[in-house]
C-alpha positions in Angstrom: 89.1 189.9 136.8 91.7 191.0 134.3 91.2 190.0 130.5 94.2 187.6 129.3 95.1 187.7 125.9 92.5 185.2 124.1 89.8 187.1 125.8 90.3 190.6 124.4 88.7 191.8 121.5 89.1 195.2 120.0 87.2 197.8 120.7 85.8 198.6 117.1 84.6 194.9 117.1 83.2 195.2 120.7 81.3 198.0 119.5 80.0 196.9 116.5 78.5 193.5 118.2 76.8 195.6 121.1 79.0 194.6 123.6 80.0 197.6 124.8 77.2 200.1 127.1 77.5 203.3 129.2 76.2 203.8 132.9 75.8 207.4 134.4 76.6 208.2 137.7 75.1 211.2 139.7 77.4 214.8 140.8 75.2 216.4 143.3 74.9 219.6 145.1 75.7 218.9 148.7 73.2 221.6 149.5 70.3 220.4 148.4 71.3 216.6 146.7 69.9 218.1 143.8 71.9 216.6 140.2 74.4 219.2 138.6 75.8 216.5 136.3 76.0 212.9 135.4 79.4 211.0 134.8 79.1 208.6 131.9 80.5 205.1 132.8 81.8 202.7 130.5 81.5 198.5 131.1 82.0 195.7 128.7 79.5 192.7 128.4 82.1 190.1 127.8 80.5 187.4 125.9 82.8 184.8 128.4 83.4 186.6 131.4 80.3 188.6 131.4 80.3 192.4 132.8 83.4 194.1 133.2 84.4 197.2 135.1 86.9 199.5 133.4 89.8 198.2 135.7 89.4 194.8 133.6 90.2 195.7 130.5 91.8 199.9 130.5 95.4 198.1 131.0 95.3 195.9 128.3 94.0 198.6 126.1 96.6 201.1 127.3 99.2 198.2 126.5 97.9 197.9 122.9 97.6 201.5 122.5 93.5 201.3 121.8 92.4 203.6 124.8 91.9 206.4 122.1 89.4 204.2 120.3 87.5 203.8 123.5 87.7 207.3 124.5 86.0 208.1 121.3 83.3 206.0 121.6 82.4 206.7 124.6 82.5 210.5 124.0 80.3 210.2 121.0 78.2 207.7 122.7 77.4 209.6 125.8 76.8 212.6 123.9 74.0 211.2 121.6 72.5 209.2 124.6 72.5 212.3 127.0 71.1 214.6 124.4 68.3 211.9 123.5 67.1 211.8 127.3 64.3 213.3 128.2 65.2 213.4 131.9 68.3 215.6 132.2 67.0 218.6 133.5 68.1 222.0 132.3 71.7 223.2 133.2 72.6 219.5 134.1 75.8 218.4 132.9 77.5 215.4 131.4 80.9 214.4 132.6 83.5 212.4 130.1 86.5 210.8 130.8 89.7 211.0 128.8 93.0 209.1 129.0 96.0 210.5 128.5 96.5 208.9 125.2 93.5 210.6 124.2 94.3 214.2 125.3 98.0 213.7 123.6 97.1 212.1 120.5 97.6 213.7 117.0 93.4 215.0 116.3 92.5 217.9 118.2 90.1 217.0 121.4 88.4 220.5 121.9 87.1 219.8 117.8 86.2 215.8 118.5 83.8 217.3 121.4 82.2 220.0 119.3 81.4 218.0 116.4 79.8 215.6 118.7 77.6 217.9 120.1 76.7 219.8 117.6 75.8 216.5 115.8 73.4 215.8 118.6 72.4 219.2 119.3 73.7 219.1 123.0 75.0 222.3 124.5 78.6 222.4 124.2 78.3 224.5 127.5 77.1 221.2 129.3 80.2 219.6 128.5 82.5 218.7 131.0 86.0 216.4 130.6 87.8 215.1 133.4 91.5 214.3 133.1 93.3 213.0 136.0 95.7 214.6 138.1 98.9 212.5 137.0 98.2 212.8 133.3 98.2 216.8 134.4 101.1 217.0 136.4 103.2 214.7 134.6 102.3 216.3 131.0 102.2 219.7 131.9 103.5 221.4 129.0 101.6 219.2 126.7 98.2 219.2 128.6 97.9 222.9 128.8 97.1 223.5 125.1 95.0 220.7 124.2 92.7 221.5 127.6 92.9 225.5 125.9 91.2 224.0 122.8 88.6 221.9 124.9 88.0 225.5 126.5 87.9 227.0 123.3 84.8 224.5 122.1 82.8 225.4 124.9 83.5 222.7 127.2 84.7 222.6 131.5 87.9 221.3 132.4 87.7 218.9 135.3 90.6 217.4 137.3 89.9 214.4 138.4 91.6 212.0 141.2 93.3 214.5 142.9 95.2 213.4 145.9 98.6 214.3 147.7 100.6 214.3 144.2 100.8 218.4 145.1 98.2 219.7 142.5 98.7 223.9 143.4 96.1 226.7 142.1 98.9 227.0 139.4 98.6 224.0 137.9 94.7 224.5 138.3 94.7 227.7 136.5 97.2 226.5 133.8 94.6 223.9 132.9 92.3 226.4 133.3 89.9 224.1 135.5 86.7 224.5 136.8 86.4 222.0 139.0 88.9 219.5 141.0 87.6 215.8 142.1 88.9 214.2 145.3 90.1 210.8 145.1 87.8 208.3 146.8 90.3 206.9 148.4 91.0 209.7 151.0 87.1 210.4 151.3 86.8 206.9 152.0 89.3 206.5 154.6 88.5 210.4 156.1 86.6 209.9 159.3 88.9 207.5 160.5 92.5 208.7 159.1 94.0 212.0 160.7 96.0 212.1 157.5 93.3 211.6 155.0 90.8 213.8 156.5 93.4 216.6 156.4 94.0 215.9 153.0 90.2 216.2 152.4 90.2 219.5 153.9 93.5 220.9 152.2 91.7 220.0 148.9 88.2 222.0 149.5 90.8 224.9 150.4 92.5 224.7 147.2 89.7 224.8 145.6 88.2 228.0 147.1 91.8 229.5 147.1 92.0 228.8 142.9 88.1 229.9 142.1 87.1 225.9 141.4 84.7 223.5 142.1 85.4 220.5 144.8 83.5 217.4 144.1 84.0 214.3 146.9 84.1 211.2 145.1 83.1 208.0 146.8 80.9 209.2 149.0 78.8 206.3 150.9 77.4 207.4 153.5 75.9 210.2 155.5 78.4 210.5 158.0 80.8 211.0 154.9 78.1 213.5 153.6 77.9 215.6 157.0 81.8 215.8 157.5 82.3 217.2 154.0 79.4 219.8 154.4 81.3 220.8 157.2 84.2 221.3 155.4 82.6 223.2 152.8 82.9 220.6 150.3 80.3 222.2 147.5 79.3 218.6 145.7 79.7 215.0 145.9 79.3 211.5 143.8 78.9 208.2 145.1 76.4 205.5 146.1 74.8 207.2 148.5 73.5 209.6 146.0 72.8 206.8 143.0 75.0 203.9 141.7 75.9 204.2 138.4 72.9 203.0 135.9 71.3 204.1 132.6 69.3 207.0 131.6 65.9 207.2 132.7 
């Protein structure tokens, strides 16, 4: 459901009365299915149209030029909250999203993500942001410094969504990435599609050809879970590993 105009309310306000929450979603190893990192979530519990999905309301707020709010709070949110949790085992790592309007707005991301944790005494070394592959390739220029400075604070530099939009190991090393994320919707079309299975498989060989990390996103099952083993797809998130939920 997408929120008309009567039903949105801003994101400071949202905030302040509760209404907003995080989930965290499981990255594992393909190896073993053991965690490496958890990707924080964000939903909305509309007072009228009860829980929202990011899809519901990230438009509007794009529209209205508020996604920079919300990619603030859910940074500092997800820091405290992961740092507080007495389950994350050492080494594991927390992913957070950023939108474009974030990651080319005037204040300086790489400082926003030390502050926050070094105010919650988090390891800036288990930091991770993801930016998707449009806002990469379509900013370039722009991106490459701002991702320097995340860098700079400590943190990994994940592309995320990366489809057939011709990511190459140069833009990859520009960014300086660690890790690339395959769109779900190829992994989830891959055992039936000629043409998204080869994309699959062009991905895990950029990754090994630019020194980074593949993740499979959307990964529901264990046929899925075999195929990319065989591949050599080295980690994977998606229900079949844990639906996204809070900590503990």
């Amino acid at each position: 459901m997408q929120l008309d105009d009567a039903a949105v309310t801003l994101v400071g306000g949202a905030a302040q009365r509760g209404e907003l929450a995080l989930v965290y979603q499981p990255i594992v190893a393909l190896a073993d299915e053991a965690p490496v990192a958890l990707e924080a979530l964000v939903r909305w519990r509309h007072p009228r149209l009860g829980l929202l999905g990011p899809e519901s309301f990230l438009p509007r707020l794009a529209r209205d030029g508020e996604l920079h709010l919300l990619d603030d709070w859910v940074l500092h949110t997800a820091v405290t909250e992961f740092a507080a949790w007495s389950g994350a085992a050492a080494g594991t790592g927390l992913d957070v999203n950023v939108s474009g309007d974030r990651l080319l707005g005037p204040d300086g991301l790489g400082e926003a993500i030390g502050r926050a944790a070094d105010t919650a005494g988090l390891g800036r070394e288990r930091m991770r942001v993801e930016v998707a592959e449009p806002v990469v390739l379509d900013s370039l220029d722009a991106v490459v410094p701002v991702l320097a400075g995340v860098r700079a604070a400590g943190a990994a530099v994940v592309v995320d969504d990366v489809g057939a939009a011709g990511t190459s190991p140069r833009h990859l090393a520009a960014v300086g990435a660690a890790a690339l994320k395959i769109d779900r919707s190829y992994v989830a079309g891959m055992l039936d599609s000629p043409r998204d299975r080869a994309v699959v498989s062009s991905l895990i060989e950029l990754g090994a050809r630019a020194g980074v990390t593949v993740t499979a996103v959307g990964v529901e099952t264990a046929e899925q879970a075999a195929a990319l083993r065989d591949m050599g797809c080295a980690q994977a998130q998606g229900w079949l590993f844990g639906r996204p939920g809070p900590l503990g």
